[in-house]
KOLLUMSE-482997 format. One line per field, with one value per residue: residue number from 1; residue in one letter; x negated, y, z negated of N, C-alpha, C in turn. Coordinates in steps of 0.02 Angstrom, whole numbers, padded with zeros to 5 digits, always signed. Example, Ala and Ser with C-alpha at 12.3 -4.5 7.8 and 13.67 -1.06 7.14 Angstrom:
<sites>
bado = (1,2)
zavex = (A,S)
n_east = (-00660,-00642)
n_north = (-00284,-00112)
n_up = (-00390,-00354)
ca_east = (-00615,-00684)
ca_north = (-00225,-00053)
ca_up = (-00390,-00357)
c_east = (-00660,-00645)
c_north = (-00165,+00002)
c_up = (-00390,-00394)
</sites>
This chain:
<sites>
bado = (1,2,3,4,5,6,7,8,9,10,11,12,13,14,15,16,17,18,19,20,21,22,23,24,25,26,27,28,29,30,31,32,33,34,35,36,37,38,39,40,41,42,43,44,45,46,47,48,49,50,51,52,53,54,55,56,57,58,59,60,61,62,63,64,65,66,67,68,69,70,71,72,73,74,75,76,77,78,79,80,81,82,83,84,85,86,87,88,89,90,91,92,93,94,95,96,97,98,99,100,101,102,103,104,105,106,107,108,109,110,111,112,113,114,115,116,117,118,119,120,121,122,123,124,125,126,127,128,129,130,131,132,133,134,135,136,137,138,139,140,141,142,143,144,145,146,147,148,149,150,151,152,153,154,155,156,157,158,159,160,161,162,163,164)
zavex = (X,X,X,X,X,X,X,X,X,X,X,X,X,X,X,X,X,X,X,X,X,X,X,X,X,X,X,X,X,X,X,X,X,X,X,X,X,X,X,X,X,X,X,X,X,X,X,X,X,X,X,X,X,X,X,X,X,X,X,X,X,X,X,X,X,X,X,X,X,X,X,X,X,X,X,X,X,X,X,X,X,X,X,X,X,X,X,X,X,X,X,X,X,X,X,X,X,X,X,X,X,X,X,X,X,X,X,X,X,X,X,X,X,X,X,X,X,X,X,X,X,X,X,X,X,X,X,X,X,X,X,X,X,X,X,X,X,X,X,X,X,X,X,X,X,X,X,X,X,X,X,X,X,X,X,X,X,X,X,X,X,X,X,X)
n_east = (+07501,+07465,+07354,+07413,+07491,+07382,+07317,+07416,+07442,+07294,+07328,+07407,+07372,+07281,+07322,+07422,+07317,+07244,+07152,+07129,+07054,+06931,+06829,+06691,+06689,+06805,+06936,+07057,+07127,+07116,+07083,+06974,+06974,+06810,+06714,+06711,+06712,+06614,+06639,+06601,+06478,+06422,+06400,+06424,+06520,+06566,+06630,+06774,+06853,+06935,+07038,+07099,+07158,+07169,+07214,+07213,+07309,+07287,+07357,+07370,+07451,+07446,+07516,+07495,+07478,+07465,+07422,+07415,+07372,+07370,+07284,+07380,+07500,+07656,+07657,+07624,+07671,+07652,+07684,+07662,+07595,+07433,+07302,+07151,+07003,+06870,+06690,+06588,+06457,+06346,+06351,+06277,+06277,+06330,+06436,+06561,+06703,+06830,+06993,+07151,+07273,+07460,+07581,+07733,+07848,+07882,+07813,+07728,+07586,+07467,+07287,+07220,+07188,+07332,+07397,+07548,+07583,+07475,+07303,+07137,+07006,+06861,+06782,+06599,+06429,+06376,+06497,+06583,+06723,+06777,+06872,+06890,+06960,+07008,+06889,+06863,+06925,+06885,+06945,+06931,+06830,+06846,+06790,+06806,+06787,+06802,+06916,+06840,+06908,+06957,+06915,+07008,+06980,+06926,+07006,+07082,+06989,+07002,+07130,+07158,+07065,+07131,+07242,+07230)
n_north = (-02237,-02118,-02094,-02078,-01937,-01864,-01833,-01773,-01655,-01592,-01572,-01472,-01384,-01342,-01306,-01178,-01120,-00952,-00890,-00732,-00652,-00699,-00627,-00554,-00401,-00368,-00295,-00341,-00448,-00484,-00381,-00357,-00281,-00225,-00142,-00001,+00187,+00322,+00495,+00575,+00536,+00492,+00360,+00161,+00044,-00126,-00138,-00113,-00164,-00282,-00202,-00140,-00184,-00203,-00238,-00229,-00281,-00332,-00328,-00378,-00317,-00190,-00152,-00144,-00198,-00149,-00195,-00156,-00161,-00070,-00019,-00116,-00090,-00165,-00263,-00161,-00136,-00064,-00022,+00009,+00074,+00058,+00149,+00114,+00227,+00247,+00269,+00425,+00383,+00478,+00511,+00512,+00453,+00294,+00241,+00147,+00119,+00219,+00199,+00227,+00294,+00259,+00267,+00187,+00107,+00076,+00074,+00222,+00234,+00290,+00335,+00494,+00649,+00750,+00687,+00596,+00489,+00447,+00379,+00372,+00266,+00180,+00091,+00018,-00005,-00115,-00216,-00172,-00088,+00064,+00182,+00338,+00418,+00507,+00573,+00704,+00782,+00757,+00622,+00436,+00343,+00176,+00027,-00096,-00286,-00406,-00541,-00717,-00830,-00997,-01144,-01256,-01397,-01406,-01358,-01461,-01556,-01553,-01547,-01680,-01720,-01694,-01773,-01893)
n_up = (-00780,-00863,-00778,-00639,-00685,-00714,-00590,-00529,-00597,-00570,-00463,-00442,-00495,-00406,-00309,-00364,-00402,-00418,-00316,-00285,-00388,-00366,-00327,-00391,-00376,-00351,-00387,-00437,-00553,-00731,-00864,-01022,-01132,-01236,-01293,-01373,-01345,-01447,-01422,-01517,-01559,-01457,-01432,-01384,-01459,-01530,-01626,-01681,-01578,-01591,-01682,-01615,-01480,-01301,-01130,-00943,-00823,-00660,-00508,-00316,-00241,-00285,-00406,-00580,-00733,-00913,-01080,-01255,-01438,-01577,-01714,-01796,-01745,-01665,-01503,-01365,-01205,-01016,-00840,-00682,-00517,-00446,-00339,-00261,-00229,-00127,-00211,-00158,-00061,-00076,-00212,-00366,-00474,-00564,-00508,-00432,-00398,-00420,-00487,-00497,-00578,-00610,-00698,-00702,-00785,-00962,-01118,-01191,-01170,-01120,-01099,-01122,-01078,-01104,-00960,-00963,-00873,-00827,-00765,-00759,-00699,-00709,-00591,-00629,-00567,-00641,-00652,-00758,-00810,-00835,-00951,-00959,-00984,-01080,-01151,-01106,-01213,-01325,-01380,-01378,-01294,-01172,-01140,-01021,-00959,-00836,-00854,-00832,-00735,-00787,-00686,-00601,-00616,-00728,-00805,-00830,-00863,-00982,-01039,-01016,-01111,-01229,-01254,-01249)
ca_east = (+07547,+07434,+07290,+07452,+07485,+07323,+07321,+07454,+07434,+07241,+07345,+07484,+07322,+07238,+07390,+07440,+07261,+07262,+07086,+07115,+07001,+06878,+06775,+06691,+06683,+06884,+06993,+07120,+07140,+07140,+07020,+06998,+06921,+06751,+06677,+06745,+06642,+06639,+06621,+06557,+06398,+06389,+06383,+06496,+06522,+06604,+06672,+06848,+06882,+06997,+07098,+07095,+07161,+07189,+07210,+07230,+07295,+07282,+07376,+07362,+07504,+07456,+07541,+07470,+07507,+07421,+07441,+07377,+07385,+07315,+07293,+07414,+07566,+07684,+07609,+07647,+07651,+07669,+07662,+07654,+07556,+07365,+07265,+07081,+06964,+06784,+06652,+06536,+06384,+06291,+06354,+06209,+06337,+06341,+06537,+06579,+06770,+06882,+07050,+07188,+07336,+07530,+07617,+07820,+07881,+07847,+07785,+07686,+07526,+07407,+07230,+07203,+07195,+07397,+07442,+07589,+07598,+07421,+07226,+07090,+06975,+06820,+06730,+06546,+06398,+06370,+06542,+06622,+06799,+06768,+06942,+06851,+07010,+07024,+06839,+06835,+06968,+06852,+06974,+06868,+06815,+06861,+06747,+06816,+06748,+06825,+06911,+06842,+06954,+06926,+06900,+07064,+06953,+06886,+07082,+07120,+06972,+07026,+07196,+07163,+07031,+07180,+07301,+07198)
ca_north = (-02181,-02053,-02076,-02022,-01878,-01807,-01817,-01741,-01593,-01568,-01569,-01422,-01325,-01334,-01263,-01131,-01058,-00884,-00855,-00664,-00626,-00742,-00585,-00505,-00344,-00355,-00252,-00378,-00499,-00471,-00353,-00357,-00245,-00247,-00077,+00095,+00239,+00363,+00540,+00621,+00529,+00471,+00265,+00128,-00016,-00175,-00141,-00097,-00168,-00318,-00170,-00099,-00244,-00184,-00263,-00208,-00330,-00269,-00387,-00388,-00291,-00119,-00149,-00158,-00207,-00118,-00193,-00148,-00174,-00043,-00004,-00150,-00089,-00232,-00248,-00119,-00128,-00029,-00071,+00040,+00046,+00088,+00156,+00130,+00284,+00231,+00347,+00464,+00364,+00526,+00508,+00495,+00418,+00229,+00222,+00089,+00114,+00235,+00160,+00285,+00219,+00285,+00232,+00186,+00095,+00038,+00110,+00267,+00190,+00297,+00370,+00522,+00716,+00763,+00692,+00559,+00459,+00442,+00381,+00374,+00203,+00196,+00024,+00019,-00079,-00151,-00242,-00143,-00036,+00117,+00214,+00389,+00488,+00547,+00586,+00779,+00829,+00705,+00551,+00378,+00295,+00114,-00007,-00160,-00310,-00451,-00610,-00760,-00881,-01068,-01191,-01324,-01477,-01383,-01341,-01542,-01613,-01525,-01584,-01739,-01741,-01684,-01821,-01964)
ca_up = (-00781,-00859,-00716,-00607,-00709,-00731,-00533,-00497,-00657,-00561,-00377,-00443,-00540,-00349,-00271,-00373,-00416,-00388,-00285,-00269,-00434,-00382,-00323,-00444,-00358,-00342,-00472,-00446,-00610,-00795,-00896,-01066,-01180,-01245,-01313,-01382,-01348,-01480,-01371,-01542,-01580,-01415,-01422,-01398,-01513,-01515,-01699,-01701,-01511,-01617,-01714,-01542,-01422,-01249,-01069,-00871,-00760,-00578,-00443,-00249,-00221,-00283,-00453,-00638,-00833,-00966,-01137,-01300,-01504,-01597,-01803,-01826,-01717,-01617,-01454,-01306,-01128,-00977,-00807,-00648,-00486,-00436,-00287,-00259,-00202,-00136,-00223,-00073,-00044,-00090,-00252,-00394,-00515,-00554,-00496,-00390,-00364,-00428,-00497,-00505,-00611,-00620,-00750,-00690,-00833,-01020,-01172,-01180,-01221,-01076,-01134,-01069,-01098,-01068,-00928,-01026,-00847,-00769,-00805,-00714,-00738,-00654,-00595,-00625,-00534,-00709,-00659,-00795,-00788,-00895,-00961,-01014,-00968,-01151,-01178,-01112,-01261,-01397,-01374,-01355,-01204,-01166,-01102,-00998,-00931,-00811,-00884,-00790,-00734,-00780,-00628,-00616,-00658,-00826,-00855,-00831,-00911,-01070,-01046,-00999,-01179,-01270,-01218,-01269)
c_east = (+07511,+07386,+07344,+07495,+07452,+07309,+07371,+07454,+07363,+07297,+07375,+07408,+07306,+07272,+07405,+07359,+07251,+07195,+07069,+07053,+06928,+06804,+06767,+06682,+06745,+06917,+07030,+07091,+07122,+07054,+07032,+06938,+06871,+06716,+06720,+06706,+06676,+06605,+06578,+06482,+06391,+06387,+06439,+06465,+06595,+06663,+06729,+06891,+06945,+07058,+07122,+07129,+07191,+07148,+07236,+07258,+07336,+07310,+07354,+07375,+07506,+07471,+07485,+07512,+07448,+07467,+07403,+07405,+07349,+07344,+07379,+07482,+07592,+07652,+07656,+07613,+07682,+07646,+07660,+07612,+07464,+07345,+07190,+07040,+06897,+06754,+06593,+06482,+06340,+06284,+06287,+06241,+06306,+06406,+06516,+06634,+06785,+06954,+07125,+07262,+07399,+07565,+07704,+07848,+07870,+07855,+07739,+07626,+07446,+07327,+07208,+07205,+07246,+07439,+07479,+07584,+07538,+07341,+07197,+07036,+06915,+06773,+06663,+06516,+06391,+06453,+06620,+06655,+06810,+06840,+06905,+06893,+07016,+06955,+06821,+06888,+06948,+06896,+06915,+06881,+06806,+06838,+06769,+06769,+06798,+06842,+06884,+06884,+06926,+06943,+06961,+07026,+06911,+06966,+07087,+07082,+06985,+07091,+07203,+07126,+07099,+07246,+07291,+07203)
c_north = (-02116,-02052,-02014,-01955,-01840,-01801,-01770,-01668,-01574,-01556,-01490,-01372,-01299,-01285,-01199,-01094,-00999,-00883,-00772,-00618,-00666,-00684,-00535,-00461,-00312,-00330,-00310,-00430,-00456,-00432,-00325,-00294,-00271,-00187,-00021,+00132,+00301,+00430,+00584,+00617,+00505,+00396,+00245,+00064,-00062,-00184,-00163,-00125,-00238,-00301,-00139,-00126,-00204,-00231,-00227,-00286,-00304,-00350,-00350,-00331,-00200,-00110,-00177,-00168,-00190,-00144,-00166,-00146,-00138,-00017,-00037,-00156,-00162,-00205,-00213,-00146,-00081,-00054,-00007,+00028,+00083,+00099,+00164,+00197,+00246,+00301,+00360,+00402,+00425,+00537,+00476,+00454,+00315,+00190,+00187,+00130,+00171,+00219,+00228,+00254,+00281,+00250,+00244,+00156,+00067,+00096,+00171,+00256,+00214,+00329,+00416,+00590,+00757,+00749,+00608,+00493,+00449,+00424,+00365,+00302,+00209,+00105,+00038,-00014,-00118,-00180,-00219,-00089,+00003,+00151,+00290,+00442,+00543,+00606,+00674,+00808,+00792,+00658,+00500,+00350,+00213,+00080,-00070,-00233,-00374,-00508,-00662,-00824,-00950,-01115,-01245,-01379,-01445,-01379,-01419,-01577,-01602,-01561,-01631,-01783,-01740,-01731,-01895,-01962)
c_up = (-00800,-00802,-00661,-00636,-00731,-00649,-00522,-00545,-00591,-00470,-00392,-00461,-00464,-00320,-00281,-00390,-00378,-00353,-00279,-00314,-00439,-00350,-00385,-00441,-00344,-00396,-00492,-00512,-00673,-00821,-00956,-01103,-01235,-01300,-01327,-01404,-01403,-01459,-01458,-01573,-01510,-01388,-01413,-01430,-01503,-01590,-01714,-01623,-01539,-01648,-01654,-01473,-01366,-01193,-00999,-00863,-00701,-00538,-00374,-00209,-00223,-00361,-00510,-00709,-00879,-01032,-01199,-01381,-01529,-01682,-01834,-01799,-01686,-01551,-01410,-01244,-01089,-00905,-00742,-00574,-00477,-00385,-00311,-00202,-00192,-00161,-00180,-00106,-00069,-00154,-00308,-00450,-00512,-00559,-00433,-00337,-00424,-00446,-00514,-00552,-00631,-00648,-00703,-00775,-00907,-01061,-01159,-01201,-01172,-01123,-01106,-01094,-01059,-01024,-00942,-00953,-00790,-00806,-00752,-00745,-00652,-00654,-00594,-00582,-00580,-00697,-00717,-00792,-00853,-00910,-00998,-00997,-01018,-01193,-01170,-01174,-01329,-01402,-01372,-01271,-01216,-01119,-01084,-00952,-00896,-00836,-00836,-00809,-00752,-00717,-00660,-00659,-00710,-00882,-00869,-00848,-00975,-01094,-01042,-01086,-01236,-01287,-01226,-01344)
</sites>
């Protein structure tokens, strides 16, 4: 009885796995924070990124969820949609993509210098999704990096260890 329910748990994992974030050059799936740049010495540090908790997650569709926990508050979200910009080829920059983001509904929780319903997030080649909307008025800059997904048969040998 469990053999046929660790089959059929690894059949449903197969099914529903999302593949869309399986590129790692794709916005789409979850990005968590990593780094906060501090615009007045210059660096970023991994310090305070736990008093700091913030996430993207970018779907298929156009649409996003921004959450975040910061200096102890209950957690906020907001959710809205996004357009990607390619950046010129002539560009000397190490921008990738462009991420444009419109906040529709949630908490007010954007980073940015005034404008209450908009940020700008920029993908790197370094795979990493910078947030430095806030940085020309001395705000910090927020450094993201891609969650990777776990593979079904890593989800179901765990579950299957757990179950014994």
């Amino acid at each position: 009885m469990k053999k046929l329910f660790l089959l059929s748990l690894i059949s449903i994992l197969f099914i529903s796995c999302d593949n869309e974030d399986s590129d790692p050059d794709s916005i789409v799936g979850k990005w968590e924070l990593v780094e906060i740049y501090n615009p007045w010495i210059g660096e970023s540090s991994s310090e305070f990124v736990k008093e700091n908790f913030q996430t993207y997650r970018f779907y298929s569709n156009g649409t996003f969820e921004k959450t975040r926990i910061s200096g102890g508050e209950d957690l906020k979200t907001a959710s809205g949609d996004y357009t990607l910009r390619q950046v010129p080829a002539y560009s000397s920059s190490d921008a990738k993509l462009y991420v444009n983001l419109e906040f529709k509904e949630g908490d007010v929780i954007t980073n940015n210098c005034g404008q209450p319903d908009k940020e700008l997030l920029v993908l790197r080649f370094n795979n990493q999704l910078n947030n430095f909307s806030a940085t020309p008025c001395d705000g910090p800059g927020y450094i993201f990096e891609k969650i990777k997904k776990s593979h079904p048969l890593e989800m179901a040998f765990w579950i299957g260890i757990q179950s014994k």
